[in-house]
C-alpha positions in Angstrom: 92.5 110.2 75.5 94.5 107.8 77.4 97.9 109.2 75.5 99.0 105.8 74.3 100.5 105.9 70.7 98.9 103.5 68.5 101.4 100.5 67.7 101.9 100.0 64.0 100.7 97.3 62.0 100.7 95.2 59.1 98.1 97.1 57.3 100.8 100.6 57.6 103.5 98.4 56.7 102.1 97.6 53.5 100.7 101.3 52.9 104.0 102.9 53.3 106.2 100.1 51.1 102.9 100.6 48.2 101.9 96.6 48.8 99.3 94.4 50.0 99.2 93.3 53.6 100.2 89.7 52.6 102.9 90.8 51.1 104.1 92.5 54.3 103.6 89.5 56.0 105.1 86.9 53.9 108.5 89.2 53.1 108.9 89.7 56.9 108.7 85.9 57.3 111.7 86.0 54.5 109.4 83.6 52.0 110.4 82.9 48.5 107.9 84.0 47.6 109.1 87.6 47.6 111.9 88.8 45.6 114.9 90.7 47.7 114.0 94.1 46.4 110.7 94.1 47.4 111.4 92.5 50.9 114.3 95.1 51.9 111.4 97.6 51.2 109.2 96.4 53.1 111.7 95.9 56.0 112.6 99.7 55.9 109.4 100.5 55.6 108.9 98.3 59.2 111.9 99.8 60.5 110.6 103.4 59.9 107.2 102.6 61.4 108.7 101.0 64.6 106.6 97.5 63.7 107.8 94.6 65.6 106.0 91.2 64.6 104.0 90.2 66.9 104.9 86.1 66.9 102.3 84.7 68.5 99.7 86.3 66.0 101.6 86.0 63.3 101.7 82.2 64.2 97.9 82.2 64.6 96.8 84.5 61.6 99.7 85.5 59.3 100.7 81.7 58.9 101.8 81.9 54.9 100.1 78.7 53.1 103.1 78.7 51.0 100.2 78.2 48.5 98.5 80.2 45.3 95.1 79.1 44.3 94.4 79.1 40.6 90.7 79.7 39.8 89.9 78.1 35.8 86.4 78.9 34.9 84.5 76.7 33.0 81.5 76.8 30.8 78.5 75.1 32.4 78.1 71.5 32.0 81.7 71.1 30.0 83.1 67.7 30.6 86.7 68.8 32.0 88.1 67.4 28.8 86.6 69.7 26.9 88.5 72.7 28.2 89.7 75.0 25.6 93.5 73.6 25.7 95.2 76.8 25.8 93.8 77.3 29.3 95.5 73.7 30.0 98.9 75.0 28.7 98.6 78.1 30.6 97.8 76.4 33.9 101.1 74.4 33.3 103.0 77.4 32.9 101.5 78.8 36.3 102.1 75.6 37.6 106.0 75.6 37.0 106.6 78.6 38.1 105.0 78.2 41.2 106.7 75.7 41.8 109.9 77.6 41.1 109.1 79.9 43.9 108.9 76.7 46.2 105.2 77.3 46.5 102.1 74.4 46.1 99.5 74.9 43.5 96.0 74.6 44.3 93.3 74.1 41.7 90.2 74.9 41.8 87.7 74.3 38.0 84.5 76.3 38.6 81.6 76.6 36.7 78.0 77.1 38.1 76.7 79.4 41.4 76.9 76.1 43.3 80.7 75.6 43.2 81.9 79.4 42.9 84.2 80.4 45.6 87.0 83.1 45.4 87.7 83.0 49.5 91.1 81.3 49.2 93.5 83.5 50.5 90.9 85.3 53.2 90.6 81.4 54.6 94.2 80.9 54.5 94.0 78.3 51.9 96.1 80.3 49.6 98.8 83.6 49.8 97.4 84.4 46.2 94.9 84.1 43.8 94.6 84.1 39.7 91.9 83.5 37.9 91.7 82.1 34.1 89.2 80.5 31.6 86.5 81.5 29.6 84.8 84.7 29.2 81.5 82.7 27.8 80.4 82.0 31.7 78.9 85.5 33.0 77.9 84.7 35.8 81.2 83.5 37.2 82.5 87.1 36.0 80.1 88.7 37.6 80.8 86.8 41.0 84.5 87.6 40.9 83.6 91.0 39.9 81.8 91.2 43.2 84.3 89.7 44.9 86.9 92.2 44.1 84.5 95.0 44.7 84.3 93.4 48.0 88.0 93.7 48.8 89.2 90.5 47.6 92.4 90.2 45.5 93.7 88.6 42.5 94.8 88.9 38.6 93.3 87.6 36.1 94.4 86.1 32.5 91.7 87.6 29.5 89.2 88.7 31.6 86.5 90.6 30.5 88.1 93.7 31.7 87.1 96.2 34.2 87.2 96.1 37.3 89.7 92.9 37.4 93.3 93.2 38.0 94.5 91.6 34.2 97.1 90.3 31.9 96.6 89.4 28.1 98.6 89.1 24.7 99.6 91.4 22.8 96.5 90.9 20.9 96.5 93.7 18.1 100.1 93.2 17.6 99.1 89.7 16.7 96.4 90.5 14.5 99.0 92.8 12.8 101.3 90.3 12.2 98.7 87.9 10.5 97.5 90.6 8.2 101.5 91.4 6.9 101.9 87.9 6.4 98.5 87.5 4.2 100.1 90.4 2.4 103.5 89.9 1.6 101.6 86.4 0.5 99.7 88.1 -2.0 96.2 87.4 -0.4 94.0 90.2 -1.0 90.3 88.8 -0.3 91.0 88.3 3.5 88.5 87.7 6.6 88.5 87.6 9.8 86.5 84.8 11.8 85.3 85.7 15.5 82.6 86.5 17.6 82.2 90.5 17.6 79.8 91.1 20.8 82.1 88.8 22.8 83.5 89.8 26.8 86.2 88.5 25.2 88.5 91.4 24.6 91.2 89.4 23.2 89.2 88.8 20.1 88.0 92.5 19.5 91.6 93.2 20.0 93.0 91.0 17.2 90.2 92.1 14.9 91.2 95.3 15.3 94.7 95.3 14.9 94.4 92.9 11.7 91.7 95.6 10.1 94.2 98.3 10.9 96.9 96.6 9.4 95.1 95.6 6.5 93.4 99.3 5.7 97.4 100.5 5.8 97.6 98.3 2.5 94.2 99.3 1.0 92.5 96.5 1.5 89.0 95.7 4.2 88.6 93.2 6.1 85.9 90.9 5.2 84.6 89.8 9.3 82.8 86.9 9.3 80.8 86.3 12.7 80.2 83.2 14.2 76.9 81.5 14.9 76.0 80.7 18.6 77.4 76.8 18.8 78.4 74.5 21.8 82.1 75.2 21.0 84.2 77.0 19.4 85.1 74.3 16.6 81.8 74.1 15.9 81.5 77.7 15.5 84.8 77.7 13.3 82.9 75.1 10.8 79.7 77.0 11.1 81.2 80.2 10.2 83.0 79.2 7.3 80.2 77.6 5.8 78.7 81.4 6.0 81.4 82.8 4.9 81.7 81.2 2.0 78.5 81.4 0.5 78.8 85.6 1.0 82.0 85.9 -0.5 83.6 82.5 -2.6 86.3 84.5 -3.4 87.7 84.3 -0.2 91.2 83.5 0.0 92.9 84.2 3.2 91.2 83.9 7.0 92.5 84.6 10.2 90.2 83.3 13.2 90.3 84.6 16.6 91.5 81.5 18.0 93.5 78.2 17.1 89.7 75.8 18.3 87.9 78.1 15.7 90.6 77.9 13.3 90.8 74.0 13.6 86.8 74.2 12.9 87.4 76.7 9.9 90.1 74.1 8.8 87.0 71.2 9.1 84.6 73.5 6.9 87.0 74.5 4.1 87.7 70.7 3.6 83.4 69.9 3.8 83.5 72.1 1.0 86.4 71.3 -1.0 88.4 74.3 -0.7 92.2 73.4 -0.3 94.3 75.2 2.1 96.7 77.0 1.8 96.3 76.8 -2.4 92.7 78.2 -2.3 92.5 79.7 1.2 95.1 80.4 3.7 94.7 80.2 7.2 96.2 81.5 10.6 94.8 80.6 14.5 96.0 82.6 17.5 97.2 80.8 20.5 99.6 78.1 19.4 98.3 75.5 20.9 99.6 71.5 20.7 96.7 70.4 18.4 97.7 72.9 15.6 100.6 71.2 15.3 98.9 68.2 14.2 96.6 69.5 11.8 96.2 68.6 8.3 98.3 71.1 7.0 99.5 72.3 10.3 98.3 75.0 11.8 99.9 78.6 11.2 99.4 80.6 14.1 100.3 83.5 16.6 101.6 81.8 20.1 102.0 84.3 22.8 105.1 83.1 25.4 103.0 81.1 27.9 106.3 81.0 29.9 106.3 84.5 30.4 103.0 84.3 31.1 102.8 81.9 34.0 105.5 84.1 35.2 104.1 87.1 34.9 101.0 86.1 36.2 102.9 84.8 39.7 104.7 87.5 40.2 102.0 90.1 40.0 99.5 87.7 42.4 102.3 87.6 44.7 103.3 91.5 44.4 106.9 90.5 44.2 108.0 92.4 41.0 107.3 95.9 40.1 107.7 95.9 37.0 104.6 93.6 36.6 100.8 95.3 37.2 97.5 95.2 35.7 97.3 95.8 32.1 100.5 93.9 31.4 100.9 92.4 27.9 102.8 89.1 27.0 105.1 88.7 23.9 103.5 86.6 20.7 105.5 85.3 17.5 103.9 84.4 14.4 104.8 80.7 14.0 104.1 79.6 10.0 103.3 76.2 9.1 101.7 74.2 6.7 98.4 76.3 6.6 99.6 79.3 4.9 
């Protein structure tokens, strides 16, 4: 032994304040990034340590991009169009309040092994990274599920769940809301339309919190599965069709999401069925295209503000009361439909 103490870094920094390296590095560079509370932590927690920033390095490697990378996964092939426009409304939500923090936005649509990449903040492209879109591309969940195994970091909106760092709606309390509703309407022969061996969690979630709230009136859930389609309109029309010949009597549905409720709302007018007189329908998402439905879409909207919010916060590490597993407000919005 040479009896030389070891000079703190970074990486004890951020062990003994409970946050990521980056962090350490961008609240010791004073970036808005990082709220006050978290900074003057990480500061005592320098103090404590005896860690002096080295400037030269930190010039050289620690440089903050001012930048968060936003990963939206695609399904293979989808013209860009196409996207489900939820994720679209969620992006802009991400977007502002990025921007809010004075930080850039970079984008990054990914759909096939040739264009996956989840490098952003170990290149220095990015200080963060979250990653949205669907659940229907497995093999761009199974690369980021590497890629956290690995040691890279980010937060993800709906994903399939273990092992990624995630944030979703309060799904069952949605589906509980959409059954009351049905209820107090007097709808008794009610189903639910959505895929039930789905990664998606959000759709077992709202299928089980409608069933629950149903079985506390007496009543069961008649769940009506989608066929395998190109999108989820087409599955909406393809299911109702289904649906309808097993049980006419029908007379309330709540789909999964507002693109199969939209195709639900195609199929019940294919075969004559008047909504809401005959059947009553709700969505779950609130998005724009509901709105100009004929009737207009009922339909549970989670606060996408909050969301984008959230979602920042908890990339950046800058607000403890934010961490994996947090869930994001949703209202029931009536309209036209029910």
């Amino acid at each position: 032994m040479n009896g030389k103490m070891l000079r703190p870094t970074s990486f004890d920094v951020a062990e003994r304040a409970g946050v990521s390296q980056s962090t350490v590095s961008r609240a010791l560079r004073n970036s808005p990034g990082v709220n006050a509370e978290t900074r003057a932590r990480v500061s005592a927690a320098a103090r404590e340590l005896g860690y002096v920033v080295d400037r030269h390095a930190s010039s050289l490697r620690l440089k903050s991009s001012e930048t968060i990378a936003l990963v939206t996964i695609c399904r293979p092939g989808e013209d860009r169009s196409a996207i489900n426009p939820f994720y679209f409304a969620l992006l802009g939500s991400i977007a502002a309040a990025t921007s809010a923090r004075g930080f850039n936005l970079l984008v990054s649509f990914q759909e096939n092994p040739d264009n996956f990449r989840a490098d952003f903040v170990a290149s220095g492209l990015a200080d963060a990274m979250i990653v949205i879109g669907t659940t229907s591309n497995r093999p761009a969940w199974d690369y980021f599920a590497q890629a956290q195994a690995s040691g890279l970091d980010f937060v993800c909106w709906g994903s399939p769940g273990s092992p990624f760092h995630w944030m979703r709606s309060e799904n069952d309390i949605g589906g509980q809301l959409a059954a009351e509703h049905f209820v107090r309407d007097g709808r008794r022969r009610i189903a639910f339309v959505g895929p039930q061996q789905s990664p998606q969690r959000q759709f077992d979630e709202r299928r089980d919190g409608f069933s629950a709230a149903l079985a506390a009136h007496g009543l069961t859930a008649i769940v009506a599965e989608p066929p395998a389609a190109a999108d989820r309109h087409a599955q909406g029309v393809a299911a109702v069709q289904a649906l309808l010949e097993a049980h006419p009597d029908t007379d309330a549905i709540f789909a999964a999401s507002d693109m199969l409720a939209l195709g639900v709302l195609q199929g019940l007018k294919d075969a004559g069925r008047r909504v809401p007189e005959d059947i009553a329908l709700i969505g779950f998402d609130g998005i724009r295209a509901g709105t100009l439905a004929d009737p207009a879409l009922t339909t549970l909207e989670p606060d996408l503000d909050a969301a984008g919010e959230a979602l920042v916060a908890m990339a950046l590490e800058d607000d403890e009361r934010t961490r994996s597993g947090t869930r994001i407000p949703v209202h029931l919005v009536v309209r036209g439909s029910t």
